[in-house]
N, C-alpha and C positions, 0 to 999 in steps of 0.2 A: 295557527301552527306555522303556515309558510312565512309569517312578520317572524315570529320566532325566529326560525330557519335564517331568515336574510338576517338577522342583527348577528347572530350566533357565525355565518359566515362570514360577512363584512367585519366581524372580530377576528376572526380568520385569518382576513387576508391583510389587515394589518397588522397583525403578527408574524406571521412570515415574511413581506417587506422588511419591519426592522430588523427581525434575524437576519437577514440576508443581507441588509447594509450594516449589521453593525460583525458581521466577519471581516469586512476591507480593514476595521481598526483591531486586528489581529497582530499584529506586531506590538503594540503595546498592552497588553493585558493577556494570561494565559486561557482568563477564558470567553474573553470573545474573539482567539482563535480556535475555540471550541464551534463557533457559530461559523465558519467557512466550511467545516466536514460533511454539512445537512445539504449542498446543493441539490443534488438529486431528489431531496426529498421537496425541497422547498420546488423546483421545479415540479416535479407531479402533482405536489396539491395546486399549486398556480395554476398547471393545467385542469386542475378538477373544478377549478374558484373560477377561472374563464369562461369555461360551457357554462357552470349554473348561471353566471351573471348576465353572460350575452342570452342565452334562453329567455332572463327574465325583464331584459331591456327589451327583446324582438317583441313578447308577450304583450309588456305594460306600455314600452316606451315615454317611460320617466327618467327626468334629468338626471335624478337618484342614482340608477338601475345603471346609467350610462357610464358619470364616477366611478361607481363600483367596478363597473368593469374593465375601466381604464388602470385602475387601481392593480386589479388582476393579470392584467397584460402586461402592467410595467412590471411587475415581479416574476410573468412569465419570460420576457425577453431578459432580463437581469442576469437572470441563474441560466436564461439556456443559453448564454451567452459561453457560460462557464463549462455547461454542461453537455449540448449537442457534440463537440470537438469527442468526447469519452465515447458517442454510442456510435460511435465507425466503428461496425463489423469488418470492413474490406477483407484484413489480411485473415480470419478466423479460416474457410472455408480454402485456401491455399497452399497445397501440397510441396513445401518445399524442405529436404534432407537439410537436418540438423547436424552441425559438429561434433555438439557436446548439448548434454541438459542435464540441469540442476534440478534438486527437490526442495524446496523449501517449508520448514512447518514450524511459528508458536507452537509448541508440545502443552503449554501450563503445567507450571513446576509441581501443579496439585496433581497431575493426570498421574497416573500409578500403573496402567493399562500400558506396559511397554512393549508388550509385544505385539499389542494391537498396531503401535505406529510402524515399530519396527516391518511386521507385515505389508503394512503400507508402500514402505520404503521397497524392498524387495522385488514387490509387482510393478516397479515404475523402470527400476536397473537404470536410474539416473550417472554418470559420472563423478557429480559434485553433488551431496549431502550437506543444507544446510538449516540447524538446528537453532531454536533462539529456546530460552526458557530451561536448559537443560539441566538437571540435577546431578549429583554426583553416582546417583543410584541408576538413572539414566545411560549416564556415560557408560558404565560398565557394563550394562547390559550389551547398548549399540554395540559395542568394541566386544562382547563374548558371543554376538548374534550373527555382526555382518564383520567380525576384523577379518576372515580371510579375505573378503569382494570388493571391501574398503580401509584399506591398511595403511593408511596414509591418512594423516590431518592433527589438527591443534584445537583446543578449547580456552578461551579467555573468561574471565570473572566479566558477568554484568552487576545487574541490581541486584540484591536481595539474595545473595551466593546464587544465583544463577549463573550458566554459563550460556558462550555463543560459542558453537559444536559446528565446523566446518572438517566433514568425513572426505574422503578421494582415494578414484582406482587407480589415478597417476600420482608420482610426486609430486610435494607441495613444498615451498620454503616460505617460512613465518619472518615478516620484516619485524624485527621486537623491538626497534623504536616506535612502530604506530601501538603494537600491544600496549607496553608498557605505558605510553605517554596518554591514552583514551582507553575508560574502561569501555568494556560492552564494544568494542570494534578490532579486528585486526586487519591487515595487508598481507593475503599470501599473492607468492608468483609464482606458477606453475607450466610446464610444457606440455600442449594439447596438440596432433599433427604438426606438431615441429614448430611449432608458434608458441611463445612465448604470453601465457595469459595473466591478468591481476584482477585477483577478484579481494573485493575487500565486504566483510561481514559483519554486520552490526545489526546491534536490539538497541534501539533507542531509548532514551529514557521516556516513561509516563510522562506528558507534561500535566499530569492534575495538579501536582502540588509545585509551588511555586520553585523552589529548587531543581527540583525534576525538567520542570520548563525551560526552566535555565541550561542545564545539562544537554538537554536534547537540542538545542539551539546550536551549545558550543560541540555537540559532536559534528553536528550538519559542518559549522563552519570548519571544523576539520578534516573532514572530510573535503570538503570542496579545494582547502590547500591542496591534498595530495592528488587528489582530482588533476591540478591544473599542473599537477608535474607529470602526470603520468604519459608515456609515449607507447605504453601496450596495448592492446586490446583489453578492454578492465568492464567489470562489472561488480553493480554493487547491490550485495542481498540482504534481507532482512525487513525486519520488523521497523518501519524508521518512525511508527506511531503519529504519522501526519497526513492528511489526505491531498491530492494535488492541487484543490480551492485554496491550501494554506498558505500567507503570503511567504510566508519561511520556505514551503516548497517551491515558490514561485521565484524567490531567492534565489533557490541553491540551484536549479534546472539552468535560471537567466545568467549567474557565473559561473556553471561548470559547462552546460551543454549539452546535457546528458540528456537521453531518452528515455522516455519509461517504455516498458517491455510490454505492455495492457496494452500500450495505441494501437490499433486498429483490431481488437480484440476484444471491444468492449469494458464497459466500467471493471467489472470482476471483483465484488465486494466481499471482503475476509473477515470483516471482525463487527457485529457478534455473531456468533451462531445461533444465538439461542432469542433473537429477536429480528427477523427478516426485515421489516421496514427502517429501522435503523442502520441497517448493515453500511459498513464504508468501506474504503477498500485504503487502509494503513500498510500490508504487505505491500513491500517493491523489489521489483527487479528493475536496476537503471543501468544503462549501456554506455559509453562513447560512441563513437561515427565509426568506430573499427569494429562497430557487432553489430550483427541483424538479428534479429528474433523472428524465428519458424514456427512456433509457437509458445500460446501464452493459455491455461489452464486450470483453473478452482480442480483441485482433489479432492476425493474421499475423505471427510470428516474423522479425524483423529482424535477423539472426545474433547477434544479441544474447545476452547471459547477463538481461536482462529482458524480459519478454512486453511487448509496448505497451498503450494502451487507447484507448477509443474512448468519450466519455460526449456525451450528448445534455443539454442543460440548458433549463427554459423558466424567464421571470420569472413569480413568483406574482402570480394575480391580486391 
C-alpha cells in the first residue's frame, strides 16, 4: 500500500510542477492562463508532497526518495515564490479611519433573493455601492430599496444584458466616452472631503471562451490607457475575472502601478463559494499612490457564486 501511495504521489507531484510551469505561457492560450489562478493551491499540496517525501527519504534513505523530494521542493519554492508576498497579514489588525468605503458584490444574474443582498448592503452603509451581474429586475428594486440613502449613480450593459451598477450617497459624473467606447466598464468622478475621486467599474469578460478572452484582455488594456492619464486619486472595482499569478495581471499592475487593496490583508478568495479548495480571489479593488486602504474584507455570502467585499479607503496625505 505505501509503494501504491509513493507512485500515486510522485504522480502528484509531477502534476502540479507542470501546472505551474505551464501558467508562465498564459499569454498565449486562454487556458493555460487558467493554470496561473491555482497558486495557492499548488503551493499547499507542494507543501503536503514535501513532508511525505522528506519523511520517507529520512526513513529509507534512497536516492529515489531524495528526487522525489527535490522534486517537491522545486514546486514548493516556485509557487511560494508567487505566493508567500499574498499571506502578509501586517496591515489586517490595524486600526486606521477610513475616508470613504465601497461595497462590492457579483450578485449572479440567476440570484432572485434581492432583498437578501439589498439587506447586506444596508448593514455595511458603505459610501460607494458597486454591483457587477445586475439585472433589470435588480436595478429596480436597489433604486425602490436604497434610492433615498443612495440616489446618485449610473449602470452600463455588460455581458449577457447584465449590467455594472455603481450606487453613491455623494454626486457622481459618468465620463460617456469610456461608457460608450468599452462595454462592461465605466469612469465616474466624484467629490469625497473636497477631493476630487475616479473610480472606474468593470465586470470583465469570462475569458472561457475564446472571444471572451479576448475581451477581457482588451478591457484591461483600456483600462490601463486611462489609468496612465489619470491625476486623481482613482480606484478600480470589480469583478476583472483574473487572479494576480496572471501574466495579464502582472501586465496591467507593471504599466499602470497600481496597488491591489488585498496586500497586506491576505489572499481573501471570492470566487467559488460553493467549492473552498478551489477558491481564488478574481474580485479587485486596485488603487493609485494617491489611496491607501484601511481595510480589506470577504462579506457575508450573498447567495451568490461570488463572496462580496468590503474595502475601507483614505486619500494620502
Amino acid at each position: 500500500m505505501v509503494r501504491i501511495l509513493n507512485k500515486a504521489l510522485l504522480l502528484g507531484v509531477w502534476m502540479v510542477v507542470v501546472a505551474s510551469l505551464l501558467g508562465f505561457w498564459g499569454r498565449h492560450s486562454r487556458w493555460l492562463d487558467h493554470f496561473a489562478s491555482f497558486r495557492v493551491q499548488y503551493f499547499l499540496l507542494s507543501l503536503g508532497l514535501s513532508l511525505w517525501f522528506l519523511g520517507q527519504y529520512l526513513y529509507q534513505k534512497k536516492r529515489r526518495d531524495a528526487f522525489q523530494l527535490l522534486l517537491a521542493l522545486f514546486s514548493l519554492g516556485l509557487n511560494g515564490w508567487f505566493v508567500i508576498p499574498w499571506l502578509d497579514y501586517s496591515k489586517a489588525n490595524i486600526s486606521t479611519t477610513a475616508d470613504f468605503r465601497i461595497y462590492h458584490a457579483n450578485i449572479l444574474y440567476k440570484n432572485k433573493d434581492y432583498a437578501f443582498i439589498t439587506n447586506r448592503i444596508v448593514s455595511n452603509k458603505p459610501l460607494f455601492i458597486s454591483i457587477n451581474e445586475a439585472t433589470p429586475a435588480f436595478i429596480q428594486h436597489l433604486d425602490s430599496t436604497l434610492g433615498k440613502q443612495y440616489p446618485y449613480g449610473f449602470d452600463v450593459l455588460a455581458k449577457a444584458n447584465t449590467r455594472v451598477v455603481i450606487r453613491s450617497q455623494v454626486p457622481v459624473l459618468l465620463d460617456t466616452a469610456v461608457a460608450f467606447k468599452t462595454k462592461g466598464m465605466m469612469r465616474l468622478t466624484t467629490q469625497v472631503q473636497g477631493k476630487t475621486l475616479t473610480i472606474i467599474a468593470c465586470h470583465a469578460y469570462n475569458p472561457l471562451w475564446k472571444e471572451d478572452f479576448l475581451i477581457r484582455n482588451r478591457q484591461l488594456k483600456q483600462m490601463a490607457e486611462i489609468i496612465k492619464r489619470e491625476k486623481n486619486p482613482t480606484v478600480i472595482i470589480g469583478d476583472l475575472n483574473l487572479t494576480p499569478w496572471s501574466v495579464f495581471y502582472e501586465s496591467f499592475i507593471s504599466e499602470t502601478g497600481l496597488k491591489n487593496s488585498r496586500q497586506g490583508f491576505g489572499v481573501q478568495p471570492t470566487w467559488p463559494t460553493s467549492f473552498l479548495p478551489l477558491r481564488i480571489p478574481i474580485d479587485h479593488c486596485l488603487t493609485n499612490s494617491l489611496l491607501e486602504t484601511t481595510s480589506f474584507k470577504i462579506e457575508k455570502p450573498t447567495k451568490s457564486d461570488h463572496l462580496p467585499l468590503e474595502i475601507g479607503l483614505r486619500f494620502c496625505p
